[in-house]
ROTIDO-69491 format. One record per residue (C-alpha): residue number from 1; residue in one letter; chain; x, y, z. Coordinates in pm, whole numbers, plus 32768, in hexadecimal, padded with zeros to 4 digits. Each point is the difference from the previous one (the first is absolute). Layout:
N
palum keke nufi x y z
NUM A A X Y Z
...
***
This chain:
261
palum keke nufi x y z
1 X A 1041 15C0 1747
2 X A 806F 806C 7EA1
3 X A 80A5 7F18 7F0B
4 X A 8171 8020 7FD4
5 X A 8045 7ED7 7EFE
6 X A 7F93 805C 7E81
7 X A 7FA8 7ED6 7F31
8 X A 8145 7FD5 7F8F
9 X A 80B9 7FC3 8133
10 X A 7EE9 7F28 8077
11 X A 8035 7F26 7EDD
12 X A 8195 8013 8018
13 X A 7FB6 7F7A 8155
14 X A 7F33 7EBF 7F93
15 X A 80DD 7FCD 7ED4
16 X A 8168 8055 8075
17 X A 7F9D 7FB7 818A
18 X A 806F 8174 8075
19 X A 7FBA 8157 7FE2
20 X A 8100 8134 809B
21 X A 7F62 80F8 80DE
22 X A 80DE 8131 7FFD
23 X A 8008 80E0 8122
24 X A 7F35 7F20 80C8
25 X A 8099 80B9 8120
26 X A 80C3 811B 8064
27 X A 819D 801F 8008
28 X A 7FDB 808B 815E
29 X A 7F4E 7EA3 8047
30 X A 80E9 7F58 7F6F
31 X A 8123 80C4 80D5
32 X A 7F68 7FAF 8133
33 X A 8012 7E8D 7FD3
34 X A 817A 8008 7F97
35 X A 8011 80A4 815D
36 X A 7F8B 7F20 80B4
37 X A 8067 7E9D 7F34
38 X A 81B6 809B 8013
39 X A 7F91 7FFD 818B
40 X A 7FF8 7EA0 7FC5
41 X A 8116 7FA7 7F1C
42 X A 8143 7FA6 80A2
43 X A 80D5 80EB 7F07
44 X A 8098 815E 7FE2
45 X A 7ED7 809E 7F21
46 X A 8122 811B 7FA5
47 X A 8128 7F04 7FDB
48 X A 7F9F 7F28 7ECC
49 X A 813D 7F17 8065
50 X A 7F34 7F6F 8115
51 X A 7F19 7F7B 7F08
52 X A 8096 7EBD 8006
53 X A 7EE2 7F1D 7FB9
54 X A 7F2C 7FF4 7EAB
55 X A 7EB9 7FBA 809E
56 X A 7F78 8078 8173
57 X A 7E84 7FA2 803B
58 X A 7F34 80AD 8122
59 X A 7EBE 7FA0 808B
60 X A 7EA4 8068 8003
61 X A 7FC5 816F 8061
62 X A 7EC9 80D0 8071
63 X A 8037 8177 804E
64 X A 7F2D 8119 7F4C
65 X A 80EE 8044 7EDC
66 X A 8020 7E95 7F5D
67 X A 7E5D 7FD9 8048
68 X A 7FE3 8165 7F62
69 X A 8090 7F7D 7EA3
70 X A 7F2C 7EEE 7FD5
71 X A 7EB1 808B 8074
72 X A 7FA5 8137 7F5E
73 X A 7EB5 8024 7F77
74 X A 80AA 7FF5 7EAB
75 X A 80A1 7E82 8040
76 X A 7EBB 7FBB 8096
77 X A 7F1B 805C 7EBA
78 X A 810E 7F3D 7F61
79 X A 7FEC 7EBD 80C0
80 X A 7E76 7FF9 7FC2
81 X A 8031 8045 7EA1
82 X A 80DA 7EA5 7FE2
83 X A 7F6A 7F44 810E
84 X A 7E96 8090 8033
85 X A 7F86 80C7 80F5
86 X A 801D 7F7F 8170
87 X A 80AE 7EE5 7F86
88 X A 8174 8028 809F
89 X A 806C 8055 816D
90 X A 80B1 816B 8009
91 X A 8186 7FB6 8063
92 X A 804F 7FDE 8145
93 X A 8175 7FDE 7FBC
94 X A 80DB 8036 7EC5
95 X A 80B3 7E8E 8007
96 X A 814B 7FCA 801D
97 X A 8153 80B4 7F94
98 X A 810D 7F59 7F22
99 X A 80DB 813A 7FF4
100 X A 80CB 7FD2 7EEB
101 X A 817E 80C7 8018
102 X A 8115 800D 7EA6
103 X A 80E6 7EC1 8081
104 X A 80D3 7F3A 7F15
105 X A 7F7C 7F13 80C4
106 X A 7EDD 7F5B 7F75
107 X A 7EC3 8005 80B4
108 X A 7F61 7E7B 8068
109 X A 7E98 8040 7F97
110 X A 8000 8045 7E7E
111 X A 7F32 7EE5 7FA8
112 X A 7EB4 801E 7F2F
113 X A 7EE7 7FCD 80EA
114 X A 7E81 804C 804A
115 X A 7F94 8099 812B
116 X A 7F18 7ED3 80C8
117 X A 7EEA 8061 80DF
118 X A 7F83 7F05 8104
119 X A 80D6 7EF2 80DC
120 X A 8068 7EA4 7FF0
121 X A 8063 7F0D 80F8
122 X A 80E8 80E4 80A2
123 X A 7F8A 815F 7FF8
124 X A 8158 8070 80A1
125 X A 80A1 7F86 7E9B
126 X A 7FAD 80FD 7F13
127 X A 8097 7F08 7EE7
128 X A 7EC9 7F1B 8083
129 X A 7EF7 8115 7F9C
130 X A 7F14 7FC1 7EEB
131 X A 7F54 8099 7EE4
132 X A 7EB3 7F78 7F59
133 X A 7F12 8046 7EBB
134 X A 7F28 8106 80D3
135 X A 8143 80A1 8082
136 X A 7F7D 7FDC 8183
137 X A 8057 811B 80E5
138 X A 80B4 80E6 7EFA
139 X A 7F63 80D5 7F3B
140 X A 8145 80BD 7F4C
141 X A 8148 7FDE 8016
142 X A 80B5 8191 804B
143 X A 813B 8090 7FE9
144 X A 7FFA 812A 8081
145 X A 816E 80D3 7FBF
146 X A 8064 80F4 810E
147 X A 815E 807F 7F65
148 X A 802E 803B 7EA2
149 X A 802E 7ED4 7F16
150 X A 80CB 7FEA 7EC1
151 X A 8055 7EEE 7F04
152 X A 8156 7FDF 80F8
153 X A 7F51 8002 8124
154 X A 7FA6 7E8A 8050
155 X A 7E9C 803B 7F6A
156 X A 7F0E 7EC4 8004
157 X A 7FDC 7F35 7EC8
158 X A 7EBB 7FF2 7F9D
159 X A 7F82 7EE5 7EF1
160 X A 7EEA 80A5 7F49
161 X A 7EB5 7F1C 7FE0
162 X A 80AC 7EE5 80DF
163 X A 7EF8 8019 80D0
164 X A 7F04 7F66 7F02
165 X A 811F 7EEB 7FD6
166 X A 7FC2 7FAA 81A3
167 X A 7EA0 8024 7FFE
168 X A 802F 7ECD 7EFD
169 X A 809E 7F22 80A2
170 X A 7F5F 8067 815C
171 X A 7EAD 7FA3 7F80
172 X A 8077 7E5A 7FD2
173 X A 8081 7FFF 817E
174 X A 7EA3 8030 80A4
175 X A 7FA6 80FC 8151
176 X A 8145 7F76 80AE
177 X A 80CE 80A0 7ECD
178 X A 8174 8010 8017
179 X A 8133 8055 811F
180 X A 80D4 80EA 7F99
181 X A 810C 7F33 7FBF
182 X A 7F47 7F0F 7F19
183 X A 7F79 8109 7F30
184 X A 8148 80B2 7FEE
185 X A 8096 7EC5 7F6E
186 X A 7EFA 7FEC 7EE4
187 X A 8038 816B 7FA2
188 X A 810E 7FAE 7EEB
189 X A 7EF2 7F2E 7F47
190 X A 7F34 8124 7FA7
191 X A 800A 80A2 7EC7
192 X A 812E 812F 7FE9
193 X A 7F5C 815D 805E
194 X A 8071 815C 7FCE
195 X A 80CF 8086 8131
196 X A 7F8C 8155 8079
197 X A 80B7 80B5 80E3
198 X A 7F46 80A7 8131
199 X A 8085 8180 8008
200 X A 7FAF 810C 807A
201 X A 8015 8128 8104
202 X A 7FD8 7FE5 8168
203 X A 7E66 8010 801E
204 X A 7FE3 7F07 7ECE
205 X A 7F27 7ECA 8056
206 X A 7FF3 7E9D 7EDC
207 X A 7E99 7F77 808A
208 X A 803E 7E85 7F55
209 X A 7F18 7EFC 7FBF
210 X A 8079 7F20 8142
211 X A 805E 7EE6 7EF0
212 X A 80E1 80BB 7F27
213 X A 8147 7F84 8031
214 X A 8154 80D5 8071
215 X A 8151 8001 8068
216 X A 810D 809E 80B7
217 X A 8162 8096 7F62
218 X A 812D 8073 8068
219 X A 805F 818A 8064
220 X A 80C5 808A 7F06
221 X A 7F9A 818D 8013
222 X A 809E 80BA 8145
223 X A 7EEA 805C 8101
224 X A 7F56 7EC6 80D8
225 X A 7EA8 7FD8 7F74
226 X A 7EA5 7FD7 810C
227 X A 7EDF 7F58 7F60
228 X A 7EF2 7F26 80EF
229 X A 7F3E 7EE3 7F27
230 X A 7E90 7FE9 8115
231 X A 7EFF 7F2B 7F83
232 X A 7EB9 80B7 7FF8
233 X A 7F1F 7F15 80A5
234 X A 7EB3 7F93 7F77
235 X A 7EE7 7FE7 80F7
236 X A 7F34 7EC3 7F76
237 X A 8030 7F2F 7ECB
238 X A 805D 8057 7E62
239 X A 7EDD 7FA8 7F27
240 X A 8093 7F80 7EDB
241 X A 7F11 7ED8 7F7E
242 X A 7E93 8089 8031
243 X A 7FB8 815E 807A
244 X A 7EC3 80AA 7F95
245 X A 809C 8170 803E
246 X A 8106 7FF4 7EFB
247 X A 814B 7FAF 8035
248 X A 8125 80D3 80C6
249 X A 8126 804B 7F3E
250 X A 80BB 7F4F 80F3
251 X A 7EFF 7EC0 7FB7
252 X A 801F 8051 7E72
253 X A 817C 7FF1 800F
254 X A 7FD6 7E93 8090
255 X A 7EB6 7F97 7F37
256 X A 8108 805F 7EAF
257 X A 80BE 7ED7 8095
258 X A 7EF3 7F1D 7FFB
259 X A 7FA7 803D 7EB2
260 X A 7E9B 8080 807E
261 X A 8013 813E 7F20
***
């Protein structure tokens, strides 16, 4: 497969822990998801005064059109680019839904956070998942935008380079890492980062280094906005302290962290 990412981007991506694909799928993809995720929601999709919650979240799904947007050949050349070739498992699934509607109520889940990638104790308790140094199981972080997102319209906070912040203080907790609870309790101790806001058109996809850091916001625009957040899953292990093929941009993004560049 071709290269999509120039230099550049591949650079933005180990430095700022995210890169924007544009177009990464089709409007007409994105349409057919919104017809089948309103199936699902329990309000008027033509009556915006049955919107009466800020937040509605929706489970995993699998038909054609939501696999479609997340495995063309283009996200595929894209994946190998910042994970290396046969490295990641294609997506099965696009995650869940937080569906996010304009309520002057305000929405339960705004906290800063980082996405964690294998269980705990309990893996029923998502607050009981962990994250580690060699980010195991994840290989990026996606949010993948199926309706149009402005500045108004509840987009994620991203925290440019916070990622290198969390490989940091990952790499003192050892191969059993952090819950998600613990590490979203040490978040405020990092140094302040710029906050990027993830916009877009339906068909935009943020691929994210799987430590950066994000939050949710509050609805302010008028039109419900449908974003998914899947993991893409890594089929073995990071290298990130001895690797004689070079590094992964992924594995660079980290190794910045440890001070091993």
């Amino acid at each position: 497969m071709s290269e999509i990412l120039n230099t550049k981007e591949i650079e933005q991506f180990v430095h700022r822990g995210f890169v924007c694909i544009d177009n990464a799928f089709s409007k007409e993809i994105a349409d057919k998801v919104l017809d089948i995720l309103w199936n699902d929601i329990p309000f008027d999709r033509n009556k915006p005064s049955t919107w009466v919650e800020p937040v509605i979240r929706l489970g995993m799904y699998t038909q054609q059109p939501f696999l479609e947007s997340l495995n063309s050949e283009k996200m595929h050349s894209i994946f190998d680019q910042l994970i290396g070739n046969d490295r990641w498992v294609p997506c099965r699934n696009v995650g869940t839904f937080p569906v996010r509607f304009p309520s002057v109520k305000q929405p339960n889940d705004t906290g800063k956070h980082v996405d964690v990638s294998f269980p705990g104790n309990d893996p029923n308790n998502y607050f009981e998942w962990r994250a580690n140094v060699k980010s195991k199981g994840r290989a990026l972080l996606m949010l993948v935008l199926y309706s149009d997102v402005s500045e108004n319209d509840a987009p994620t906070v991203i925290y440019e380079g916070s990622h290198i912040d969390v490989a940091r203080l990952l790499s003192k907790e050892g191969d059993e890492g952090l819950s998600f609870m613990e590490l979203a309790d040490r978040l405020d101790e990092l140094p302040k980062r710029q906050e990027v806001y993830a916009t877009g058109k339906a068909g935009t996809v943020y691929l994210c280094h799987p430590f950066l850091v994000h939050s949710a916001q509050s609805h302010r625009g008028s039109v419900p906005k449908f974003m998914a957040q899947p993991p893409l899953l890594l089929k073995g292990e990071l290298s990130i302290f001895v690797s004689d093929k070079g590094y992964s941009p992924v594995e660079r993004a980290i190794r910045l962290g440890l001070n091993e560049l």
